[in-house]
mmCIF file of the N, C-alpha and C atoms, coordinates in Angstrom:
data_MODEL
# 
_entry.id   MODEL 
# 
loop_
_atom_site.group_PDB 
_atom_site.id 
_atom_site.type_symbol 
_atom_site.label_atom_id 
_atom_site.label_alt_id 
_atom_site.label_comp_id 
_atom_site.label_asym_id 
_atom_site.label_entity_id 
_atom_site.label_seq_id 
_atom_site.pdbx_PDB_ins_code 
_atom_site.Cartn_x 
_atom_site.Cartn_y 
_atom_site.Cartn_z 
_atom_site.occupancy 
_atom_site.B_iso_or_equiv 
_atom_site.pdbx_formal_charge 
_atom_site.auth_seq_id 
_atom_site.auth_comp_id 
_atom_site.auth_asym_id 
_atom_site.auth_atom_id 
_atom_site.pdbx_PDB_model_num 
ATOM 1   N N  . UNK A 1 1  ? 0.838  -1.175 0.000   1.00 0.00 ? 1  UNK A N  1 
ATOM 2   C CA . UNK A 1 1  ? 0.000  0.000  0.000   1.00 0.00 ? 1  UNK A CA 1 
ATOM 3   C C  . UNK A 1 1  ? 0.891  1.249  0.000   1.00 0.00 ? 1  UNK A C  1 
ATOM 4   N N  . UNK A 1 2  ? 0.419  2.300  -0.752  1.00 0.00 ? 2  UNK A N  1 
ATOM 5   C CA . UNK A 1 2  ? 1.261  3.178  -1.015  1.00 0.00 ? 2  UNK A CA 1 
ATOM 6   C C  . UNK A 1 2  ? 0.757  3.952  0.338   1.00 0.00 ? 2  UNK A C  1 
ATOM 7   N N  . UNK A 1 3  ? 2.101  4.959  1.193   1.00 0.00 ? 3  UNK A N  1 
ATOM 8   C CA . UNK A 1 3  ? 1.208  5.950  2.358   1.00 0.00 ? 3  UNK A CA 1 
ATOM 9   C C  . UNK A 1 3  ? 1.458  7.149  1.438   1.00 0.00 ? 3  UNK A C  1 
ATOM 10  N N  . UNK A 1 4  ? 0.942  8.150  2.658   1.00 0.00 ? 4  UNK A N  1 
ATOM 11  C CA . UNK A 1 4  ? 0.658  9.594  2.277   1.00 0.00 ? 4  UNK A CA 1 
ATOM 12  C C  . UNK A 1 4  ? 1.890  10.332 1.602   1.00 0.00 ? 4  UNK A C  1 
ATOM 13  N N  . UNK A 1 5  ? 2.589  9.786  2.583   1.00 0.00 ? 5  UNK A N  1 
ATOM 14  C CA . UNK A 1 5  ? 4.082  10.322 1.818   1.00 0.00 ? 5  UNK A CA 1 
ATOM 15  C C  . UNK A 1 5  ? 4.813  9.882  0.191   1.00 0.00 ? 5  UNK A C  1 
ATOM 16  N N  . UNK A 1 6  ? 4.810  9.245  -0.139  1.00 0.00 ? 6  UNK A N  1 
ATOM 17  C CA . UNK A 1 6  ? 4.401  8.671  -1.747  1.00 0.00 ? 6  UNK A CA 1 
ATOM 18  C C  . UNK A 1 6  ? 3.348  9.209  -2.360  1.00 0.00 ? 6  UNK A C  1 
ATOM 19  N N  . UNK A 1 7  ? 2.545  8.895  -1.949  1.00 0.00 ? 7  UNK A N  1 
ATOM 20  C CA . UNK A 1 7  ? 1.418  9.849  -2.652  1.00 0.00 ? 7  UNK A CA 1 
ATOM 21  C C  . UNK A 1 7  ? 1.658  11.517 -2.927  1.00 0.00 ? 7  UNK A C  1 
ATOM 22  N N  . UNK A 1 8  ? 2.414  12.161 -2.281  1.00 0.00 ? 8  UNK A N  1 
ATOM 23  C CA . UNK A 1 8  ? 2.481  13.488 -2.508  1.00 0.00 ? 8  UNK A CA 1 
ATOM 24  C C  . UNK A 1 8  ? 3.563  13.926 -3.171  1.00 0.00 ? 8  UNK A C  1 
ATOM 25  N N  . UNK A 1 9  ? 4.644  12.584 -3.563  1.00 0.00 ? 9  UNK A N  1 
ATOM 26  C CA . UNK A 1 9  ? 5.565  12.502 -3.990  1.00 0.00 ? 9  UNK A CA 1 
ATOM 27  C C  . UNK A 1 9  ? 5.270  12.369 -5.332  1.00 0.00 ? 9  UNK A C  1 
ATOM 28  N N  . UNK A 1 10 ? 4.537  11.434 -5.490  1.00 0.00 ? 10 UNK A N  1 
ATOM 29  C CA . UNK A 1 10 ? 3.762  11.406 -6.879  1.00 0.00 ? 10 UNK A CA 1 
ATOM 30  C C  . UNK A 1 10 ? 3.116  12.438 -7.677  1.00 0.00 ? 10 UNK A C  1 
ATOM 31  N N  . UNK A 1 11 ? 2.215  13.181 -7.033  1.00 0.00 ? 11 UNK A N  1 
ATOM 32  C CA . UNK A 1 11 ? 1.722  14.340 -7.491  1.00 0.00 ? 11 UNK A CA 1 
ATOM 33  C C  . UNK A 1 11 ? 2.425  15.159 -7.719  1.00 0.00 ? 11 UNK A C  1 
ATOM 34  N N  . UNK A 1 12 ? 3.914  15.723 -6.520  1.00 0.00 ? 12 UNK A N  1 
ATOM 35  C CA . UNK A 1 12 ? 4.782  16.572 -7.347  1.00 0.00 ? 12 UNK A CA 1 
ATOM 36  C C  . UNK A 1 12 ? 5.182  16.278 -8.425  1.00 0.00 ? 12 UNK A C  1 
ATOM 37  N N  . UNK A 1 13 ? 5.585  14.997 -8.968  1.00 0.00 ? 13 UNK A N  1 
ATOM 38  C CA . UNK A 1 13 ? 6.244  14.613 -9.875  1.00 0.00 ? 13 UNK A CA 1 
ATOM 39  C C  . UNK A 1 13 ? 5.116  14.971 -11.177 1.00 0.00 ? 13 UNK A C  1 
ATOM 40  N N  . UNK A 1 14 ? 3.690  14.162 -11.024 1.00 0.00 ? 14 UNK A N  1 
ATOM 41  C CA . UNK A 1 14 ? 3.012  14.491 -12.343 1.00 0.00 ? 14 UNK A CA 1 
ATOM 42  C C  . UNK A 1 14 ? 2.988  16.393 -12.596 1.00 0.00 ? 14 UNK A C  1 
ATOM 43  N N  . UNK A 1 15 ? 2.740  17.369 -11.423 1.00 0.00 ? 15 UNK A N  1 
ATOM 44  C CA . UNK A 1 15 ? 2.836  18.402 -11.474 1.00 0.00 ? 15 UNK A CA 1 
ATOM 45  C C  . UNK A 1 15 ? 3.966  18.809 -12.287 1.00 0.00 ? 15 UNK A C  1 
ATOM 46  N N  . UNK A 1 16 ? 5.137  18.545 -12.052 1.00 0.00 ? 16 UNK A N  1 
ATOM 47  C CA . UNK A 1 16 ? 6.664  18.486 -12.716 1.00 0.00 ? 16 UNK A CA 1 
ATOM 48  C C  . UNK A 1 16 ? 6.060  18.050 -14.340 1.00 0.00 ? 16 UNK A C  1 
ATOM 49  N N  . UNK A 1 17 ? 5.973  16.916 -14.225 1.00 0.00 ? 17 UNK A N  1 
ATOM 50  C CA . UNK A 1 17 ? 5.495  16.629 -15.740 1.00 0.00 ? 17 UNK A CA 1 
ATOM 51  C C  . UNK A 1 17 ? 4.681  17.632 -16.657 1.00 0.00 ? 17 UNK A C  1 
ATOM 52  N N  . UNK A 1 18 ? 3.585  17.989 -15.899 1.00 0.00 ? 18 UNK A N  1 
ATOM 53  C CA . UNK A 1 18 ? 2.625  18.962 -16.389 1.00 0.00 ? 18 UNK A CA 1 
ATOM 54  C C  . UNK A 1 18 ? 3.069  20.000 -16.943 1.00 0.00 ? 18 UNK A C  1 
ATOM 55  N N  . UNK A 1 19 ? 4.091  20.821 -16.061 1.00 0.00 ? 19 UNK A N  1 
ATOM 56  C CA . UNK A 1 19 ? 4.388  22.013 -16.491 1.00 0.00 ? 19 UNK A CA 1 
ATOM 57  C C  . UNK A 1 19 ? 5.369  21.554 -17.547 1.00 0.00 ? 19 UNK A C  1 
ATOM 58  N N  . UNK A 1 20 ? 6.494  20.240 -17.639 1.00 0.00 ? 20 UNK A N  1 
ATOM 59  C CA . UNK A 1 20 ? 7.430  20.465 -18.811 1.00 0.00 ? 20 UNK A CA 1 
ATOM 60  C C  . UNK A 1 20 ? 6.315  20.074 -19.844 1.00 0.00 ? 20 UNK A C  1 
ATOM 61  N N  . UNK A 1 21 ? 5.736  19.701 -20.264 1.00 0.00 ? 21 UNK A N  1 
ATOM 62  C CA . UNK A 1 21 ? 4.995  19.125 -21.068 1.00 0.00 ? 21 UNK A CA 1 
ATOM 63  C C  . UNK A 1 21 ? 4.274  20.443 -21.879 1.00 0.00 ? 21 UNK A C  1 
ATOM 64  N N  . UNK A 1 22 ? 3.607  20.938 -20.766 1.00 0.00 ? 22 UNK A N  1 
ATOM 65  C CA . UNK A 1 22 ? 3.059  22.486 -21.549 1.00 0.00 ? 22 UNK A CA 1 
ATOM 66  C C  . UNK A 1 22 ? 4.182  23.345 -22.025 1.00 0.00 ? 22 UNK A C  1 
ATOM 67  N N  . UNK A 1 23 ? 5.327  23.833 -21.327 1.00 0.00 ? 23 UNK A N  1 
ATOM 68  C CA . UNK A 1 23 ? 6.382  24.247 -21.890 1.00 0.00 ? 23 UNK A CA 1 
ATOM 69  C C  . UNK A 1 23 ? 6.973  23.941 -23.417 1.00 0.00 ? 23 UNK A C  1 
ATOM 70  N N  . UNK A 1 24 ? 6.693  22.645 -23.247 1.00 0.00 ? 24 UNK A N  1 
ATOM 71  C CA . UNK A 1 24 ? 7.321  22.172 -24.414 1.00 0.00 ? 24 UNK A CA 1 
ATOM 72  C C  . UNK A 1 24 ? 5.857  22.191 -25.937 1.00 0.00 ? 24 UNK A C  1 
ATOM 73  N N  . UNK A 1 25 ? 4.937  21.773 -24.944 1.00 0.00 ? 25 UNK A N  1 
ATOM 74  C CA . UNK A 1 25 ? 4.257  22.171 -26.304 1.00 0.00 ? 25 UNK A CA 1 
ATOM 75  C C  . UNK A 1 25 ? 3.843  23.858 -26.860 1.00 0.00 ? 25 UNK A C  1 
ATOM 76  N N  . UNK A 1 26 ? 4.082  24.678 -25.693 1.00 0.00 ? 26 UNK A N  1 
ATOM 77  C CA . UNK A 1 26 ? 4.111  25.826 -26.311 1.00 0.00 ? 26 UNK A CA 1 
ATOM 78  C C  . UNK A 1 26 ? 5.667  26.421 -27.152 1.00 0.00 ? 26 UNK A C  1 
ATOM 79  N N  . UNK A 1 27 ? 6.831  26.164 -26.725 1.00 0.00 ? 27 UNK A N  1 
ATOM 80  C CA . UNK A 1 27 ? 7.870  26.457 -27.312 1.00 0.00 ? 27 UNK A CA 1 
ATOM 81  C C  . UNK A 1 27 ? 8.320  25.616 -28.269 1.00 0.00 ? 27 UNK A C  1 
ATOM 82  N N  . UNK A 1 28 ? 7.575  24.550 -28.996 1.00 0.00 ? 28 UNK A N  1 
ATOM 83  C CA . UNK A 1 28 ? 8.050  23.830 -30.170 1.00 0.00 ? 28 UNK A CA 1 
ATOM 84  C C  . UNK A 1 28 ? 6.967  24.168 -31.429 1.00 0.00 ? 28 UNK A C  1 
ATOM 85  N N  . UNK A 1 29 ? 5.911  24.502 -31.488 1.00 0.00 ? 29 UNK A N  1 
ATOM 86  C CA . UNK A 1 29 ? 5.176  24.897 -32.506 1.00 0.00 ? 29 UNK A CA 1 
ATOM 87  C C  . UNK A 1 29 ? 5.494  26.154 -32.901 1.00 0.00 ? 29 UNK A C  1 
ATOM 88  N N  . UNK A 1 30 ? 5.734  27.153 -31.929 1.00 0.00 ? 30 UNK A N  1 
ATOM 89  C CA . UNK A 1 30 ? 6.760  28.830 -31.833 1.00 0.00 ? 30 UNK A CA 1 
ATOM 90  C C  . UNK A 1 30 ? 8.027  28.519 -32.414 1.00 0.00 ? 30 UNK A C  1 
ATOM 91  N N  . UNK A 1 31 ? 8.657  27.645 -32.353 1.00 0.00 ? 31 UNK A N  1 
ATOM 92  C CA . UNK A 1 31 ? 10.063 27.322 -33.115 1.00 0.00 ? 31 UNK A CA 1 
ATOM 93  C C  . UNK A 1 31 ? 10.035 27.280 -34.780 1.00 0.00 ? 31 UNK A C  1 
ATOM 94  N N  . UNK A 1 32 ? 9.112  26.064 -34.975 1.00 0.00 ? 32 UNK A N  1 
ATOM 95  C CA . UNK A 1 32 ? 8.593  25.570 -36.213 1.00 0.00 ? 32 UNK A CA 1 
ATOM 96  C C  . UNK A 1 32 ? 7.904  26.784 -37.113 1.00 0.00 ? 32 UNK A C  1 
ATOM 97  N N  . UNK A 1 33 ? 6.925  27.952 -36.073 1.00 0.00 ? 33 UNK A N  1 
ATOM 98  C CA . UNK A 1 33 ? 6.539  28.790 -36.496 1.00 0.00 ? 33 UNK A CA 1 
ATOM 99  C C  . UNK A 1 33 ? 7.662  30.120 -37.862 1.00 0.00 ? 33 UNK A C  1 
ATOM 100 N N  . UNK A 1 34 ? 8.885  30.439 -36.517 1.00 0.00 ? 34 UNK A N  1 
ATOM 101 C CA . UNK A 1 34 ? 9.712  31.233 -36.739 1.00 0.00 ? 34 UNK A CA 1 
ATOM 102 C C  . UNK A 1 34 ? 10.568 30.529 -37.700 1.00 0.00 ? 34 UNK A C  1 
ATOM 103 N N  . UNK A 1 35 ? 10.696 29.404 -38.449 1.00 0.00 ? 35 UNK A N  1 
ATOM 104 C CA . UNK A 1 35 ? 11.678 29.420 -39.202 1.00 0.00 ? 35 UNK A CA 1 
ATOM 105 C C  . UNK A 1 35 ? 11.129 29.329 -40.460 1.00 0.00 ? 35 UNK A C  1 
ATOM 106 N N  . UNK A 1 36 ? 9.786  29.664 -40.608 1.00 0.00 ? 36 UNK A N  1 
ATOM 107 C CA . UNK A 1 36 ? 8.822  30.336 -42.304 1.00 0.00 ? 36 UNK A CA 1 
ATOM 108 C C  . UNK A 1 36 ? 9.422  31.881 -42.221 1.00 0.00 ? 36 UNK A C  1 
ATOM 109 N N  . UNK A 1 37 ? 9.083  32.671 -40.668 1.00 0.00 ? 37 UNK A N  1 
ATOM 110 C CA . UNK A 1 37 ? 9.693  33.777 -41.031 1.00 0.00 ? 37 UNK A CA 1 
ATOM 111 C C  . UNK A 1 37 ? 11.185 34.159 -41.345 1.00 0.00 ? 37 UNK A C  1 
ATOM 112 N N  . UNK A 1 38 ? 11.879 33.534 -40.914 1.00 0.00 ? 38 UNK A N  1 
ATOM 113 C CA . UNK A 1 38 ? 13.325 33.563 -40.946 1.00 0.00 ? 38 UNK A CA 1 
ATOM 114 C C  . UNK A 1 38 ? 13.641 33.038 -41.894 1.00 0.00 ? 38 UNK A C  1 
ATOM 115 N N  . UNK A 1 39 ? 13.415 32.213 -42.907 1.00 0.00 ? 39 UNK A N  1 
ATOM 116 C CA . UNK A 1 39 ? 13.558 31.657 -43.710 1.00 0.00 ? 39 UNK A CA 1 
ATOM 117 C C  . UNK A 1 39 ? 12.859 33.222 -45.040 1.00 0.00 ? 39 UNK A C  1 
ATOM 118 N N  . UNK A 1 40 ? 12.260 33.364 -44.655 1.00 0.00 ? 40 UNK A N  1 
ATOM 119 C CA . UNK A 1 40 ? 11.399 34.956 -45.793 1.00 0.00 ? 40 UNK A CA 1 
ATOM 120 C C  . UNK A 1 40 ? 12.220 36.226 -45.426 1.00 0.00 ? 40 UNK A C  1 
ATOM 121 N N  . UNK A 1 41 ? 12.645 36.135 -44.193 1.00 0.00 ? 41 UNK A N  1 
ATOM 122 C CA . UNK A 1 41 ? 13.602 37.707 -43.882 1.00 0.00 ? 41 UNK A CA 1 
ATOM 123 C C  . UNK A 1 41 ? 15.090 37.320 -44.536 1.00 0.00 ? 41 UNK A C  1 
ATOM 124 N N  . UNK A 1 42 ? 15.509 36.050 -44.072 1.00 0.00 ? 42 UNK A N  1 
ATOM 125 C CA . UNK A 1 42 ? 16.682 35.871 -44.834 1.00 0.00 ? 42 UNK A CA 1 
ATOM 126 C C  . UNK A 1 42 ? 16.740 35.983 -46.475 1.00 0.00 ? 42 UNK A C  1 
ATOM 127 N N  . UNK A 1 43 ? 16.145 35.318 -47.390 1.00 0.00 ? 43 UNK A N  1 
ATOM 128 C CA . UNK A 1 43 ? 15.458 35.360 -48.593 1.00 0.00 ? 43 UNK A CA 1 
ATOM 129 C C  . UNK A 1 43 ? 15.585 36.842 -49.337 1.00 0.00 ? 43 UNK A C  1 
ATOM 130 N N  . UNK A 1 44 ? 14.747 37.990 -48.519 1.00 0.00 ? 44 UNK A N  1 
ATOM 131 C CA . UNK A 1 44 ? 14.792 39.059 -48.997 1.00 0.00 ? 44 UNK A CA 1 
ATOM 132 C C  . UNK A 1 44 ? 16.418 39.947 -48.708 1.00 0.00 ? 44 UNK A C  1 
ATOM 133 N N  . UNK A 1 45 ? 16.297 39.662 -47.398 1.00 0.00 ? 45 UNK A N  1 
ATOM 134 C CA . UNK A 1 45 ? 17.830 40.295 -47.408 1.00 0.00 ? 45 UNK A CA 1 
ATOM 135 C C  . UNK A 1 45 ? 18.757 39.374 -48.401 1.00 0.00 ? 45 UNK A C  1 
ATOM 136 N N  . UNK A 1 46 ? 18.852 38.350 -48.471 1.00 0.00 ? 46 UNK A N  1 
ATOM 137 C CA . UNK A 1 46 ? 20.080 37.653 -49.558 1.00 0.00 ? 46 UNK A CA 1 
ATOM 138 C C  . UNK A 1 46 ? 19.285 38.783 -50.690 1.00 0.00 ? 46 UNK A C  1 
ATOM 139 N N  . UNK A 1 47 ? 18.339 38.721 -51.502 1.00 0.00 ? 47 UNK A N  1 
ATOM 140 C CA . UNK A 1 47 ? 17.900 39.121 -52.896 1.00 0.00 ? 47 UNK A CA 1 
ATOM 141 C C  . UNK A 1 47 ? 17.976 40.833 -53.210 1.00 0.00 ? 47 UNK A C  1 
ATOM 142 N N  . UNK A 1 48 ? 17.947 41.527 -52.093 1.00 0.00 ? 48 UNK A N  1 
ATOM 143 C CA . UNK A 1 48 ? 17.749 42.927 -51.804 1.00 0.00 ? 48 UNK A CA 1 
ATOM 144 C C  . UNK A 1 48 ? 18.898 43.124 -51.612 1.00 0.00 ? 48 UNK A C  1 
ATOM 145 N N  . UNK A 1 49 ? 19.913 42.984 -50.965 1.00 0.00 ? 49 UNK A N  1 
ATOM 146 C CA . UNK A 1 49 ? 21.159 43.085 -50.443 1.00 0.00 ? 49 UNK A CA 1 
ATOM 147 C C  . UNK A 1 49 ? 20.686 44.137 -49.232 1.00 0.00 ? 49 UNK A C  1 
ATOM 148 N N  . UNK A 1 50 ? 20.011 44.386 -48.341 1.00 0.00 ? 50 UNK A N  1 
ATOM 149 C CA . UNK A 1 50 ? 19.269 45.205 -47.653 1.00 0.00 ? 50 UNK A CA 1 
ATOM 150 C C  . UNK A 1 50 ? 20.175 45.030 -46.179 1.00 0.00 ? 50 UNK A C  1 
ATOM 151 N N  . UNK A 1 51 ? 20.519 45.655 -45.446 1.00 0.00 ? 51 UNK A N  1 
ATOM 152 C CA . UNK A 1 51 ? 20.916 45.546 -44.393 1.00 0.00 ? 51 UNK A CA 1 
ATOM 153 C C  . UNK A 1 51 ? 20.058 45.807 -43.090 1.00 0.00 ? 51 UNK A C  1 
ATOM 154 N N  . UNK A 1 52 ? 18.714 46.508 -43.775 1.00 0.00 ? 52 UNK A N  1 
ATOM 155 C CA . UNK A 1 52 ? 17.601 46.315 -42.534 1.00 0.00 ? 52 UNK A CA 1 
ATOM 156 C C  . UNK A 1 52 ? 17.464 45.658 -42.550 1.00 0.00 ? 52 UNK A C  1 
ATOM 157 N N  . UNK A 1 53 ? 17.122 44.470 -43.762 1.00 0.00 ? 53 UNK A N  1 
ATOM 158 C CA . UNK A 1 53 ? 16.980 43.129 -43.658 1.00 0.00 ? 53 UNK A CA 1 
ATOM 159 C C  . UNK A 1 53 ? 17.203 42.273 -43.219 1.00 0.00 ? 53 UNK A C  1 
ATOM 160 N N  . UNK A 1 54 ? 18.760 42.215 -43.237 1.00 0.00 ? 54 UNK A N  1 
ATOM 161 C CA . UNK A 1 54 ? 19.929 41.626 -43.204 1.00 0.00 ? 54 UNK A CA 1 
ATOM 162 C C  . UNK A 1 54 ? 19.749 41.635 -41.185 1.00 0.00 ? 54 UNK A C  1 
ATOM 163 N N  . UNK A 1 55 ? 19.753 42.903 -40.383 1.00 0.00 ? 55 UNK A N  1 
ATOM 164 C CA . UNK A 1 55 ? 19.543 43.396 -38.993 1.00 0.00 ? 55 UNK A CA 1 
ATOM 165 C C  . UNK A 1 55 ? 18.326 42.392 -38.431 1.00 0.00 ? 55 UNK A C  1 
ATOM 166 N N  . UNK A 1 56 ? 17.043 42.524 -39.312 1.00 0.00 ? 56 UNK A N  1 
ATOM 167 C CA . UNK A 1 56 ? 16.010 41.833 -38.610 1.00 0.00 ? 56 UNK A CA 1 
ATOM 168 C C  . UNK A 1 56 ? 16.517 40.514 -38.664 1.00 0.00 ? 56 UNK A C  1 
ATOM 169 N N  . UNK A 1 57 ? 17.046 39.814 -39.447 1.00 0.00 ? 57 UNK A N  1 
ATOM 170 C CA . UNK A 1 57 ? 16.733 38.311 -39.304 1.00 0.00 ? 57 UNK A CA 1 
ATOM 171 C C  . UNK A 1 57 ? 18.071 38.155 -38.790 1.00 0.00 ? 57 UNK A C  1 
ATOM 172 N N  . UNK A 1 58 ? 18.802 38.548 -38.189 1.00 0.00 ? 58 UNK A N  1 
ATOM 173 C CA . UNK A 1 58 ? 19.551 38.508 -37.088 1.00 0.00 ? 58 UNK A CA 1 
ATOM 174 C C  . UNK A 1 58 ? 19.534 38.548 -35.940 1.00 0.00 ? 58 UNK A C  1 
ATOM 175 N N  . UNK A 1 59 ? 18.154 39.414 -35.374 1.00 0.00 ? 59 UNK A N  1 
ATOM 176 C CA . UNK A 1 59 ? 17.138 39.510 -34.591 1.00 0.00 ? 59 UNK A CA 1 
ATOM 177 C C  . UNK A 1 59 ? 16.353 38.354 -34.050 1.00 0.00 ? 59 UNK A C  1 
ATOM 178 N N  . UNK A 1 60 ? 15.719 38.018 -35.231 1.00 0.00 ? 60 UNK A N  1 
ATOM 179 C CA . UNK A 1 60 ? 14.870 36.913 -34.716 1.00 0.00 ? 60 UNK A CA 1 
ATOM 180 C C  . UNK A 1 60 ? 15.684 35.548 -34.728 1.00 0.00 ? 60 UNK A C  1 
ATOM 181 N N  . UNK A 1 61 ? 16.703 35.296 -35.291 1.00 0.00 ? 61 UNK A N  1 
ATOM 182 C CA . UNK A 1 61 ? 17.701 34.393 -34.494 1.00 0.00 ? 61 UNK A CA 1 
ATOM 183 C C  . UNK A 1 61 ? 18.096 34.217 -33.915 1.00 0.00 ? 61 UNK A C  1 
ATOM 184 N N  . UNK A 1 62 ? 17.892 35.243 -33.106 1.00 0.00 ? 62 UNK A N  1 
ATOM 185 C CA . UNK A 1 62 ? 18.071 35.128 -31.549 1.00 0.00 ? 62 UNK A CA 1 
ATOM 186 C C  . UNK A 1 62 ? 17.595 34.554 -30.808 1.00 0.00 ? 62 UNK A C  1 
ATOM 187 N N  . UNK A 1 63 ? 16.217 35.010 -31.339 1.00 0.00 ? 63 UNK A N  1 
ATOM 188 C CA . UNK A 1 63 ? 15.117 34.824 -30.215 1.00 0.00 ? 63 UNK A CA 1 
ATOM 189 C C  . UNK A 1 63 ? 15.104 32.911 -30.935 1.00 0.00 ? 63 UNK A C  1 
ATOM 190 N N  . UNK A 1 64 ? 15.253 32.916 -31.957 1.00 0.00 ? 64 UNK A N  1 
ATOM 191 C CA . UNK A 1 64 ? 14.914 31.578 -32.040 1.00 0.00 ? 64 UNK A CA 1 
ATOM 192 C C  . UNK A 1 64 ? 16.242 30.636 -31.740 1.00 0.00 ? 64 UNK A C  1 
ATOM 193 N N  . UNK A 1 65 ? 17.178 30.913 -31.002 1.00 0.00 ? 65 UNK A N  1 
ATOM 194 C CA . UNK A 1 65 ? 18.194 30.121 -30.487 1.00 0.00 ? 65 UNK A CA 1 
ATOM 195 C C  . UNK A 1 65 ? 17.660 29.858 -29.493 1.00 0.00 ? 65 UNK A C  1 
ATOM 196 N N  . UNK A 1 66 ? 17.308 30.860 -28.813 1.00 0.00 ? 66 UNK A N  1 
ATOM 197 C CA . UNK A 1 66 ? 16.712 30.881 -27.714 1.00 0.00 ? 66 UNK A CA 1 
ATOM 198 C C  . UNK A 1 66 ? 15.878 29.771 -27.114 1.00 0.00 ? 66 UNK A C  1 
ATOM 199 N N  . UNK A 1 67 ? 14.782 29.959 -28.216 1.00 0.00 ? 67 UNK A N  1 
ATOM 200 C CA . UNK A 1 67 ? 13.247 29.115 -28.391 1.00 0.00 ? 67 UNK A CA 1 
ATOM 201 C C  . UNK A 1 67 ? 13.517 27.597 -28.597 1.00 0.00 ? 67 UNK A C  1 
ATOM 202 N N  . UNK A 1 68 ? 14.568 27.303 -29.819 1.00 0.00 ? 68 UNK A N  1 
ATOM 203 C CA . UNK A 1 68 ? 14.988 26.128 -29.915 1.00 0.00 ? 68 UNK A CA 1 
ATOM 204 C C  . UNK A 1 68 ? 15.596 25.624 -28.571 1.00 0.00 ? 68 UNK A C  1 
ATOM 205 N N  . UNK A 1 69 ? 16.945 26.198 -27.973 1.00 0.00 ? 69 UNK A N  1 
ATOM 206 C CA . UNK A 1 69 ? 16.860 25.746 -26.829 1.00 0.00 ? 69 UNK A CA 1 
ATOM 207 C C  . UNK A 1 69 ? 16.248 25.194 -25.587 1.00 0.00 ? 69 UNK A C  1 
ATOM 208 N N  . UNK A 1 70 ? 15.514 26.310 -25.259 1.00 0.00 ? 70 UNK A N  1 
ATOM 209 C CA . UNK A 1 70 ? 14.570 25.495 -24.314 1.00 0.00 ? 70 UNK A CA 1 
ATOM 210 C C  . UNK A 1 70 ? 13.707 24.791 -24.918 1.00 0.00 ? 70 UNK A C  1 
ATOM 211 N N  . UNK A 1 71 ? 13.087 24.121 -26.554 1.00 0.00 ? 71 UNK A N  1 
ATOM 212 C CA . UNK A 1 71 ? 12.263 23.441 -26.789 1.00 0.00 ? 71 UNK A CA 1 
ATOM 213 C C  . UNK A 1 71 ? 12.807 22.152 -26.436 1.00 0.00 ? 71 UNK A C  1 
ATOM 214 N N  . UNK A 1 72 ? 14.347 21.901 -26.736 1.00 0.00 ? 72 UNK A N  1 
ATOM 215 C CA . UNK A 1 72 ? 15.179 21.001 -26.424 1.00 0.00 ? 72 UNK A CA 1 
ATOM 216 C C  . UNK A 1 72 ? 15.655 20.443 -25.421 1.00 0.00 ? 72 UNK A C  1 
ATOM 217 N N  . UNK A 1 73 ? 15.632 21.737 -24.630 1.00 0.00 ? 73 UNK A N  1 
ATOM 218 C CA . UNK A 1 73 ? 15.592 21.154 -23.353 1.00 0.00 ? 73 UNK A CA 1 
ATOM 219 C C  . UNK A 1 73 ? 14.244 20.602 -22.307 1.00 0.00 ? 73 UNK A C  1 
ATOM 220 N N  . UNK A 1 74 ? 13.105 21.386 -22.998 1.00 0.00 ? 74 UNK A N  1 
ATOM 221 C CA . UNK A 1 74 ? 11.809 20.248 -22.268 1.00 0.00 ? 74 UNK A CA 1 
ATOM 222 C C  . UNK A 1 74 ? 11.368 19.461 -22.916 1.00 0.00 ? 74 UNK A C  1 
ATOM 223 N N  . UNK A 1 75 ? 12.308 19.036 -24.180 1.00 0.00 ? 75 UNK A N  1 
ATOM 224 C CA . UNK A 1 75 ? 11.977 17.753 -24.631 1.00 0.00 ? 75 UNK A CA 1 
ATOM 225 C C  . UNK A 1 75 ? 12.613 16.675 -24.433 1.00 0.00 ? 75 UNK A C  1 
ATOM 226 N N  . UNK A 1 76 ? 13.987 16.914 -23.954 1.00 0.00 ? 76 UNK A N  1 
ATOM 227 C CA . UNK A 1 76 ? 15.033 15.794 -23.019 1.00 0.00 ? 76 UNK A CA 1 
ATOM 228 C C  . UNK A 1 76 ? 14.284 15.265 -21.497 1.00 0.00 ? 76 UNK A C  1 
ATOM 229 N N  . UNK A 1 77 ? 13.487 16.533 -21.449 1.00 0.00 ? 77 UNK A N  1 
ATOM 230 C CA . UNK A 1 77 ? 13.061 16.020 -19.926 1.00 0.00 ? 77 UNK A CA 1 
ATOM 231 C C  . UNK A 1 77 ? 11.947 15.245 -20.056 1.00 0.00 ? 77 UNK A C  1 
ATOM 232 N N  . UNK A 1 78 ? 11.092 15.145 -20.785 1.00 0.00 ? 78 UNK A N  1 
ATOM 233 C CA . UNK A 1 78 ? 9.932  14.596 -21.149 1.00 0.00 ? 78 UNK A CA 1 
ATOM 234 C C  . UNK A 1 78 ? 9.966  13.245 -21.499 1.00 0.00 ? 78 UNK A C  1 
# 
């Protein structure tokens, strides 16, 4: 028989689960999202030779190192 103390041990753990799980499904569709745009900012800056261009999608590679990272990392944990 499991006691109380296991039992609450358990629940932290699915709690733990819960939150990587949502984490991860919100920061992996946002990943997948950003690389249509990054893939279209890069595109124009290569074709334009544009250096605003060129600035933004340097920008959002950031953010999507970022994004990839932690998608990667709550998907190791999962």
């Amino acid at each position: 028989m499991i006691d109380h103390a296991n039992t609450a041990m358990v629940d932290w753990a699915r709690a733990q689960f819960a939150l990587t799980a949502f984490y991860h499904w919100l920061f992996v569709p946002l990943t997948l999202g950003l690389v249509w745009f990054l893939a279209f900012f890069h595109t124009i800056a290569y074709r334009t030779g544009s250096e605003s261009w060129r600035r933004l999608t340097k920008f959002w590679m950031k953010l999507f190192a970022v994004n990839f990272a932690i998608g990667v990392a709550t998907g190791i944990i999962l």
